[in-house]
SETORNU-100373 format. One record per atom (N, C-alpha, C): x, y, z; residue in one letter. Coordinates in steps of 0.2 Angstrom, whole numbers, plus 5000, padded with zeros to 4 digits. Last residue first. Layout:
BEGIN
XYZA ...
END
This chain:
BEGIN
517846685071X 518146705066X 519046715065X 517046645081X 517346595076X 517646635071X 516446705096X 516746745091X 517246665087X 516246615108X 515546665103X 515846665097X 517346605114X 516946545115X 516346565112X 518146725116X 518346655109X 517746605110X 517646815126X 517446795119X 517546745112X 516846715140X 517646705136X 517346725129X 516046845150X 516146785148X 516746795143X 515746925164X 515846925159X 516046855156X 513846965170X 514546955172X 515146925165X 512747045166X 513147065169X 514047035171X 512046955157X 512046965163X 512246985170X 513446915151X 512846885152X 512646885159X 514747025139X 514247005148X 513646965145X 516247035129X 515347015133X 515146985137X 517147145124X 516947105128X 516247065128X 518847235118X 517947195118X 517747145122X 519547355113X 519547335119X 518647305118X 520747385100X 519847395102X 519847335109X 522147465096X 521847415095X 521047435099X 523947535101X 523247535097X 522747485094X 525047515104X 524647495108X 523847485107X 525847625097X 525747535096X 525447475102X 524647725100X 525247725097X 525347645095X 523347755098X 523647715107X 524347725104X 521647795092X 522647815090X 522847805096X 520647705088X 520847775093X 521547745093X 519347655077X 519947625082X 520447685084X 517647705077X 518147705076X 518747685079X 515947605079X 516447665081X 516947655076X 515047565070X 514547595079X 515247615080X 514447465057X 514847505060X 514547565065X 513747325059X 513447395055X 514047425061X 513647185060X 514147205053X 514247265054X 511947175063X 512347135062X 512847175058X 511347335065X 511147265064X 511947235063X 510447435079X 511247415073X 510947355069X 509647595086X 509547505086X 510047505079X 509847705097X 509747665091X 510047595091X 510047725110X 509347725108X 509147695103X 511347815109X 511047795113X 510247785110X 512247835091X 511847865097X 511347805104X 513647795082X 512847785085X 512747825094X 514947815080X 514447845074X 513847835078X 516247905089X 515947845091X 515247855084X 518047875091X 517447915085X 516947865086X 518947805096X 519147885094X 518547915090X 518847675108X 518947715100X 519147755102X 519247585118X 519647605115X 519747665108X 517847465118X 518147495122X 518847535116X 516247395119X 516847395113X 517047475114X 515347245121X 515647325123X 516347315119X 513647175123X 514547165120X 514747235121X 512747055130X 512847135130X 513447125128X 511246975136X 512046955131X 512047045130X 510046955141X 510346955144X 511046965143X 509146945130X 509346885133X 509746895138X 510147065119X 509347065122X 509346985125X 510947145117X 510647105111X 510247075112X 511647305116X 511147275120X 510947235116X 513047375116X 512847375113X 512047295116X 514147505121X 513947445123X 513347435120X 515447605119X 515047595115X 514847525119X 516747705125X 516847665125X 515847645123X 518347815123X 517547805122X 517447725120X 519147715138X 518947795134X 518347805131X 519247655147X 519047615143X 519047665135X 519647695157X 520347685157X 520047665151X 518247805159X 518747775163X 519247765160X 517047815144X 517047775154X 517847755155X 516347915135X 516947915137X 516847885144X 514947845127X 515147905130X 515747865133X 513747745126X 514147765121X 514347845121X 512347625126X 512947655130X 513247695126X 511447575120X 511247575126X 511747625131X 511047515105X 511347545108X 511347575115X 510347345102X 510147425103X 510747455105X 510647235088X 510447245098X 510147325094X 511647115081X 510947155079X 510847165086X 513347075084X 512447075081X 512047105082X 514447155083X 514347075082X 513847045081X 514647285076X 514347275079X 514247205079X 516347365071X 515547335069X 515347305074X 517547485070X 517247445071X 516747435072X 518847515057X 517947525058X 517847485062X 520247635059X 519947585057X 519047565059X 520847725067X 520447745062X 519847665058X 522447635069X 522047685073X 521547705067X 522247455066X 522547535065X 522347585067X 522347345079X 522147385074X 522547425071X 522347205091X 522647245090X 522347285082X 521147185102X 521347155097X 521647205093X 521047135119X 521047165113X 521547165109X 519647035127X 520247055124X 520247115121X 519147035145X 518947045139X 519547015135X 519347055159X 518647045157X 518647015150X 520946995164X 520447025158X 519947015159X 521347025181X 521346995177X 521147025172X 522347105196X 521747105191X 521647055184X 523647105201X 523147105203X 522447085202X 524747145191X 524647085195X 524047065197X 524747245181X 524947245189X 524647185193X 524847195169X 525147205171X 525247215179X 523147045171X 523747105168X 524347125171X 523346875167X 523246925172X 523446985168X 521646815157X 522446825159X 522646885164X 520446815152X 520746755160X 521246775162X 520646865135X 520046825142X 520346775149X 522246915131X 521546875131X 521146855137X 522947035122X 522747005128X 522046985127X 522947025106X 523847065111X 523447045118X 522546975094X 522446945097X 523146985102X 522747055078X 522846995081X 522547025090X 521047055066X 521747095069X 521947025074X 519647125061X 520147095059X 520947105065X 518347175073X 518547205069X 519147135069X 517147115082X 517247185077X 517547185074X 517146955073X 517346965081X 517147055078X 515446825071X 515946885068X 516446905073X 514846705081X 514846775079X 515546795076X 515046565083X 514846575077X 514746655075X 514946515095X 515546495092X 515446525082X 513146555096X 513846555100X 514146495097X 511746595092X 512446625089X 513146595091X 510846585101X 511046535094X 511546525089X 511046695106X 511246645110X 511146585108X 510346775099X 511246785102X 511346735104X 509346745087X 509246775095X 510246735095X 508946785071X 509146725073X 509246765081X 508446855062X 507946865065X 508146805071X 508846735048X 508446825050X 508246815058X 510246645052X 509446645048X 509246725053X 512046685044X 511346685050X 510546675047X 513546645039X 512946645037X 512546655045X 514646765047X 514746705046X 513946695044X 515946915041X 515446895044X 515246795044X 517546955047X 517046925045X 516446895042X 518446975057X 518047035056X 517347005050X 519446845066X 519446905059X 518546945061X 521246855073X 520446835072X 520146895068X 522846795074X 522346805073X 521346805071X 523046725092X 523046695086X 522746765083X 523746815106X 523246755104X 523346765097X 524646865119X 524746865114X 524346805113X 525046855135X 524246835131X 524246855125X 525946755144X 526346785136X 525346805135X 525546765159X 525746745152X 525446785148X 525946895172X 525346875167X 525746835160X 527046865185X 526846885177X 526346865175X 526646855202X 526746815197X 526746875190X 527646925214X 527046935213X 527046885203X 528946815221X 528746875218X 528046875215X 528546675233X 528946705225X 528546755225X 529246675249X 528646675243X 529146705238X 530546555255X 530246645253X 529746635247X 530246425264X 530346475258X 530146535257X 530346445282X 529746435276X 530046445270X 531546315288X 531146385288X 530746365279X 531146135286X 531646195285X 531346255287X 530845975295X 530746055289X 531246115290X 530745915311X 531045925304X 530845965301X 531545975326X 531045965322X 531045965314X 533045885331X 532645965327X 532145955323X 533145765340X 533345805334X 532845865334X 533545735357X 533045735355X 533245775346X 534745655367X 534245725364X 534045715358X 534345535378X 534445555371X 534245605366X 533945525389X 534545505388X 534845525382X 533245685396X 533145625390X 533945605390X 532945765405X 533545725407X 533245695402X 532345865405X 532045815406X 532345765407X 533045995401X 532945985407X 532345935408X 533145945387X 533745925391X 533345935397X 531645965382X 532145895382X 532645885386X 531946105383X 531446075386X 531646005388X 532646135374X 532846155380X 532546125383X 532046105361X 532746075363X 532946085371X 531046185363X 530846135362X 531446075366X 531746325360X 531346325369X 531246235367X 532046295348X 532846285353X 532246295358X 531046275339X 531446215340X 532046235345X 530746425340X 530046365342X 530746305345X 531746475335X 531546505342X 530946435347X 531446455321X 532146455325X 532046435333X 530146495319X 530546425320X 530946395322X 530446645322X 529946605326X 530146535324X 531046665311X 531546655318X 531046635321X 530546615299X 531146595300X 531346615309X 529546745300X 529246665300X 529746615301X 530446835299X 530246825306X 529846765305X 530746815282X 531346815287X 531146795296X 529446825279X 529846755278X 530546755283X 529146985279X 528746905280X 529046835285X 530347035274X 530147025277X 529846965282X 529646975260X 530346965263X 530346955268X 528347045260X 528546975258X 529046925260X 528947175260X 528647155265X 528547055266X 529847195248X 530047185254X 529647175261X 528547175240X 529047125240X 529247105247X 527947305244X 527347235245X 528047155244X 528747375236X 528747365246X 528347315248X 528747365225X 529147315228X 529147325234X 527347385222X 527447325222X 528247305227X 527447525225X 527147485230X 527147405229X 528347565214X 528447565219X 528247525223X 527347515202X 528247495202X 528247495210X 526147625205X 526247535207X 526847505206X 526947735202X 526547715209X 526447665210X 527447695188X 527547735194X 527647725201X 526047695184X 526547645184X 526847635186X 525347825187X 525147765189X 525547715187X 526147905177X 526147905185X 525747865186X 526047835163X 526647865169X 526747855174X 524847875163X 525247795161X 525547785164X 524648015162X 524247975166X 524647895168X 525448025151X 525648055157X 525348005162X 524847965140X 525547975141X 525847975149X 523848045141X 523747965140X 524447935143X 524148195137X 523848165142X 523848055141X 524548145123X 525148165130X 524648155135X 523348105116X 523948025118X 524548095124X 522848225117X 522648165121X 523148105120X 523448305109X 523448315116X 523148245120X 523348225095X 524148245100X 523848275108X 521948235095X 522248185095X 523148175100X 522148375092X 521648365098X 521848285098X 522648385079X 522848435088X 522548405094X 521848315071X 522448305072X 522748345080X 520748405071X 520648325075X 521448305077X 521148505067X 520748525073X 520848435077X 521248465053X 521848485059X 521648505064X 520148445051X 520648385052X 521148405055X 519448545052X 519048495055X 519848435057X 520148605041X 520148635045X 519948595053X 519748545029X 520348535032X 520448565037X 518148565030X 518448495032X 519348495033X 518148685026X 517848685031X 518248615036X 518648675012X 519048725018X 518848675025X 517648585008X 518248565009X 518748625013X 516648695011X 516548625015X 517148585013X 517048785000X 516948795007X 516948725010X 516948714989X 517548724989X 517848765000X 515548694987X 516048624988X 516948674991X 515148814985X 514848774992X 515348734993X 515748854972X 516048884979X 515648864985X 515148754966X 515648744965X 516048784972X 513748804966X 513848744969X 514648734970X 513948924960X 513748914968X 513848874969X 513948864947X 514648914949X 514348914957X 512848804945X 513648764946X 514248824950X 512148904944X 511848874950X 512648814950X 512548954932X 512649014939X 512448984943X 512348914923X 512948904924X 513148944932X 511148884923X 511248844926X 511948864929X 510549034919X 510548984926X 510948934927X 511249014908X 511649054909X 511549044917X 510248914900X 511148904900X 511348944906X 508948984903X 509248914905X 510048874904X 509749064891X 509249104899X 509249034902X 509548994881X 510149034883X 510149044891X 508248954880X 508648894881X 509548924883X 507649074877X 507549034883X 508148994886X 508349114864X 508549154870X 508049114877X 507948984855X 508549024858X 508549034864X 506549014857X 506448974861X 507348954861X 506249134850X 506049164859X 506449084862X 506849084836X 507249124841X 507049134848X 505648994835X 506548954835X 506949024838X 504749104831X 504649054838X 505349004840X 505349164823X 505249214829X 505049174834X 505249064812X 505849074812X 505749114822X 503849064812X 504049004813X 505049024815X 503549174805X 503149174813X 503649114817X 503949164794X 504149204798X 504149214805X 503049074787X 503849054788X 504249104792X 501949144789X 502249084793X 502849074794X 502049244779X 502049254785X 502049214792X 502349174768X 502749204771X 502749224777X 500749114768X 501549054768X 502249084770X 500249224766X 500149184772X 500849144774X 500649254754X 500649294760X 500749284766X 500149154748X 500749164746X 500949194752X 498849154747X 499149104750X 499849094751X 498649284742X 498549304749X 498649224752X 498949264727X 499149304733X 499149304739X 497849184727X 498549124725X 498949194729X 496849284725X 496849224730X 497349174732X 497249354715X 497149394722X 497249314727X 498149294702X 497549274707X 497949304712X 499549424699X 499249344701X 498549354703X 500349554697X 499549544696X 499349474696X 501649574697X 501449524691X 500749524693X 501849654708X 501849694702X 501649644698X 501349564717X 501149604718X 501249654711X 502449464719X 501949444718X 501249514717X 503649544719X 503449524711X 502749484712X 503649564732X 503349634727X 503449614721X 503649444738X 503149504738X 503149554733X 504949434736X 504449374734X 503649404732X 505749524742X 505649504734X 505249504732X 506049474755X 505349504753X 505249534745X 506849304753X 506749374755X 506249404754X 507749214747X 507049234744X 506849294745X 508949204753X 508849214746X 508249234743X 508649224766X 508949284763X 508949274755X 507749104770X 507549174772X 507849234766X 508749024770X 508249014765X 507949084764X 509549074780X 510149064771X 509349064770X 508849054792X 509049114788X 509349114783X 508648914790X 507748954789X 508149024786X 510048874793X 509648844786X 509048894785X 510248924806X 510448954800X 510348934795X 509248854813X 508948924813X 509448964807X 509748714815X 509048744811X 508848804809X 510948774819X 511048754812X 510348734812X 510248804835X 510748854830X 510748834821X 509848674837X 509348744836X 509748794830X 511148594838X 510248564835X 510048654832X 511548684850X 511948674844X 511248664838X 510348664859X 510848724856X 510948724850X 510948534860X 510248554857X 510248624856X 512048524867X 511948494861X 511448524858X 511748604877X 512248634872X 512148614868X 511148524886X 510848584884X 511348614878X 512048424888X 511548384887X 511048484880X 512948514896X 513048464890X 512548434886X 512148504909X 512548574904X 512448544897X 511948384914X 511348434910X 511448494904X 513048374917X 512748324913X 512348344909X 513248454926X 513848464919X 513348434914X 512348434935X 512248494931X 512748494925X 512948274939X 512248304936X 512048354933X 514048334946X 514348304939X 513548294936X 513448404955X 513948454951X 514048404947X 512948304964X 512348364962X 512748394956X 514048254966X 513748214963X 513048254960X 514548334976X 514848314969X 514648304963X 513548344986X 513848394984X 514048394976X 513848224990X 513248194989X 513348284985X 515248224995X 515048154989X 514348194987X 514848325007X 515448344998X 515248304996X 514148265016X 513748315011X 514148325005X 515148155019X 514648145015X 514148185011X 516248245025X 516248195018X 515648185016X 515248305033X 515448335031X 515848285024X 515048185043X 514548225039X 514648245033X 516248155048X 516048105043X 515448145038X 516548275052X 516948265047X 516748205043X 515748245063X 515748305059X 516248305053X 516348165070X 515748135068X 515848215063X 517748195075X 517648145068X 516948145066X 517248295084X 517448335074X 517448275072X 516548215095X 516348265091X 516748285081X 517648155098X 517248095094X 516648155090X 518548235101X 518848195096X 518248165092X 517948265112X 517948325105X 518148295099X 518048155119X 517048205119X 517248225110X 519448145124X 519048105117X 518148125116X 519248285131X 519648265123X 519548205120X 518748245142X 518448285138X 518848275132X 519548135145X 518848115144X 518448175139X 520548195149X 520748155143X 519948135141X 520248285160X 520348325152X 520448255149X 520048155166X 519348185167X 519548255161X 521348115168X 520748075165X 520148125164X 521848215177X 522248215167X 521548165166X 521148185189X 521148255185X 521248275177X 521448065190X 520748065189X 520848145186X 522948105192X 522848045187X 522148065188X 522948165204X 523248195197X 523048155193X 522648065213X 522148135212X 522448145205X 523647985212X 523047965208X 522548005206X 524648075216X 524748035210X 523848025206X 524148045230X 524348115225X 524148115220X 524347915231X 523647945233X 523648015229X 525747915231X 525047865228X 524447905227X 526247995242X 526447985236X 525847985231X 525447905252X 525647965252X 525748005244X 526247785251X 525647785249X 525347855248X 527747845255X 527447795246X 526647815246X 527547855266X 527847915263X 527347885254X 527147715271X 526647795272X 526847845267X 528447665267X 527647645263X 527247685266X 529347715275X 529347725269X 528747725266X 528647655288X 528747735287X 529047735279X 528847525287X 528147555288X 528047645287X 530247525285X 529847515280X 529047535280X 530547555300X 530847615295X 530247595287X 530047445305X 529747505306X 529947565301X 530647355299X 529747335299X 529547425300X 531947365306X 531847355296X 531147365298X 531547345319X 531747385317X 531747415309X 531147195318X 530747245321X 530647325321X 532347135315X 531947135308X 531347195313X 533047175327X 533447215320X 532947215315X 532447095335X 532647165336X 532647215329X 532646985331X 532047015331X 532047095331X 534046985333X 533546975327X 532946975325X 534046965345X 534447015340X 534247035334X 533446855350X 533046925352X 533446985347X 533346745350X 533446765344X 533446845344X 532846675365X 533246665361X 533446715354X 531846755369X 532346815368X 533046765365X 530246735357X 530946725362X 531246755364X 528946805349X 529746805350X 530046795355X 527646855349X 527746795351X 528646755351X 527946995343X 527546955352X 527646895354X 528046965332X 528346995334X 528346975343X 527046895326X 527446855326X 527946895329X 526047005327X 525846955332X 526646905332X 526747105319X 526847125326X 526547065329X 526447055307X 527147045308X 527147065316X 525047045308X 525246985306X 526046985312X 524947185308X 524747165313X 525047075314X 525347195292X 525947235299X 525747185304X 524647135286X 525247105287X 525647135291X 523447215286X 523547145290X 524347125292X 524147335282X 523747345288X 523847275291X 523947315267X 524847315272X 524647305280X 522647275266X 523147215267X 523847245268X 522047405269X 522047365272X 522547305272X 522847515260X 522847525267X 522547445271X 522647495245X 523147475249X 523147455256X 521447495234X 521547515242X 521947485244X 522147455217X 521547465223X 521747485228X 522247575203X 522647535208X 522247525215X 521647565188X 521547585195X 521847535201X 521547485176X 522347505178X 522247535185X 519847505171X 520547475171X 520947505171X 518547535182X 519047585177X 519647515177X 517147445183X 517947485186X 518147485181X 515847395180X 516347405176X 516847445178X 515147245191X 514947335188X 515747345181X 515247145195X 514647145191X 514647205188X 516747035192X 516547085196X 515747095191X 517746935190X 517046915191X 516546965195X 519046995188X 518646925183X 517946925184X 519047165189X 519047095191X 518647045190X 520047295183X 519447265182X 519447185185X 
END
């Protein structure tokens, strides 16, 4: 990816070779042409070295090119495997939440259970008090009111009071056997809830070993791809040395060549005094394609930092949150590993799984598997200010939806020790320094 490009290239893609070896053959063939036959041995021989290496570097690029087809082939199954990865995490997040909320339905019917037993109980020792009163008195009551001849009137008060007290016990039993009939539902709507929970936990260790498989085939694809592209550029970098070399050796004979036709020229002028050798030396050998510095940075945190409601991104800068807590493995400006290319971005070293947050309040605008970035999430905060968060394994939002400051939008994706979140911001499309936003 380059410093000041407007689109989003894949990082690690190795660029077009064929033109700049192309310049510097032509280079070496015009410093070839212009060759004396003072040196002619030597020109001979680097002439020679020029051609066997122009024929390596065909074999190599050749090579490269293969490589690379196989490499967008393993990226294109790594793409669909982190699709599935972000698929069962999402489904897994689901699926923990319906079990919590699952749970939580099952600790309310126990609640209820218990609540219904106690008054049960309440019932039961009301209805054995009515029956002990019931049994001592009994229908006795009646037939000595009826052989002692009482007021007919004080009889038929009497009749009445038992046949209440009877009505009254038959209304404490239908409402028994209700509240039984309400035990014996419920126990039978727990007993289903308990084998739903018991499924959707099946359901989720199965999701995890699903993830877990599908995680292992994606870090060996990731593996491989690494591989061969390193590879490939190891190699071509050191032909681009020996070219370098090269280089420096035929830039040395043409000045060789320049100061002895110069020296010749002097003597057949009769100078009484020959003339010295033009001063300087041959050229120095170029240095070696340079290292990227140490871009190990400081830790940076995850945060949040005070905001007024409704505050615009761009009132925000030296003062946003960063996603996520962690250190600092490459930063803003730095070269990478193949020389070539610089950071758009950093990142910030993690645990795989860990949560990444959205730095401010936007829309979702991106959030699918791109290139060397894998799932990768871009998140739209409107002035032209756009953050991207590169490297998960589980993305939670969908295209369209709107975040708010803090609000978790992916997951950190298992790299092995190279595990961490790839982040950046554009204005505008072009990218800027996040340490110059991000105070945390």
């Amino acid at each position: 990816m380059h410093a000041a490009s407007n689109t989003l290239p894949r990082p690690g893609v190795v660029p077009p070779l064929s033109k700049p070896l192309s310049a510097i053959g032509l280079c070496v063939l015009a410093l070839l042409a212009g060759t004396a036959p003072v040196a002619a041995d030597d020109a001979a021989q680097a002439k020679s070295r020029l051609e066997r290496l122009g024929d390596e570097l065909g074999q190599v690029l050749g090579t490269l090119r293969q490589r690379l087809v196989e490499r967008d082939s393993l990226r294109s199954r790594l793409a669909e495997a982190d699709r599935q990865v972000a698929q069962v995490n999402t489904r897994l997040i689901e699926t923990e939440r319906r079990s919590a909320a699952l749970q939580r339905n099952l600790d309310e019917l126990r609640a209820q259970q218990a609540q219904a037993r106690a008054r049960l109980d309440v019932q039961r020792q009301a209805l054995a008090r009515s029956l002990a009163l019931a049994a001592r008195s009994g229908n006795a009551d009646r037939l000595k009111l009826l052989l002692n001849q009482q007021d007919p009137a004080a009889l038929t008060r009497q009749l009445r009071y038992q046949r209440a007290v009877a009505d009254a016990q038959a209304a404490r039993l239908g409402d028994l056997r209700r509240q039984l009939d309400a035990f014996q539902e419920r126990d039978a709507q727990i007993a289903a809830d308990v084998a739903a929970l018991a499924d959707q936990q099946g359901d989720l260790q199965q999701q995890r070993t699903k993830l877990a498989a599908l995680r292992e085939e994606r870090k060996s694809l990731l593996a491989r791809a690494e591989s061969d592209v390193n590879r490939g550029e190891q190699r071509v970098r050191a032909i681009e040395q020996d070219q370098r070399e090269l280089k420096d050796l035929l830039t040395g004979i043409a000045r060789r060549e320049a100061r002895a036709r110069e020296r010749e020229q002097q003597a057949q002028a009769a100078v009484e005094k020959a003339p010295k050798a033009p001063a300087g030396a041959p050229s120095a050998r170029l240095p070696p394609a340079g290292k990227s510095p140490d871009s190990a940075g400081p830790p940076v945190s995850a945060t949040p930092t005070p905001s007024l409601p409704g505050e615009r991104f761009s009132a925000r800068r030296s003062r946003l949150p960063w996603p996520i807590s962690g250190q600092l493995k490459a930063r803003f400006g730095t070269t990478r590993e193949s020389g070539r290319t610089r950071w758009d971005g950093v990142v910030i070293a993690a645990r795989p799984g860990s949560t990444v947050r959205s730095i401010h309040a936007g829309k979702v605008v991106y959030a699918d598997v791109l290139g060397g970035y894998g799932l990768l999430v871009i998140v739209d905060h409107g002035e032209g200010y756009l953050s991207l968060y590169g490297y998960n394994d589980a993305i939670l939002k969908r295209p369209g939806q709107r975040v708010a400051a803090g609000e978790p939008i992916a997951s950190v994706g298992d790299r092995g020790n190279a595990s961490g979140v790839y982040f950046e911001i554009r204005h505008r499309g072009r990218p800027v320094n996040p340490s110059a936003w991000c105070g945390g």
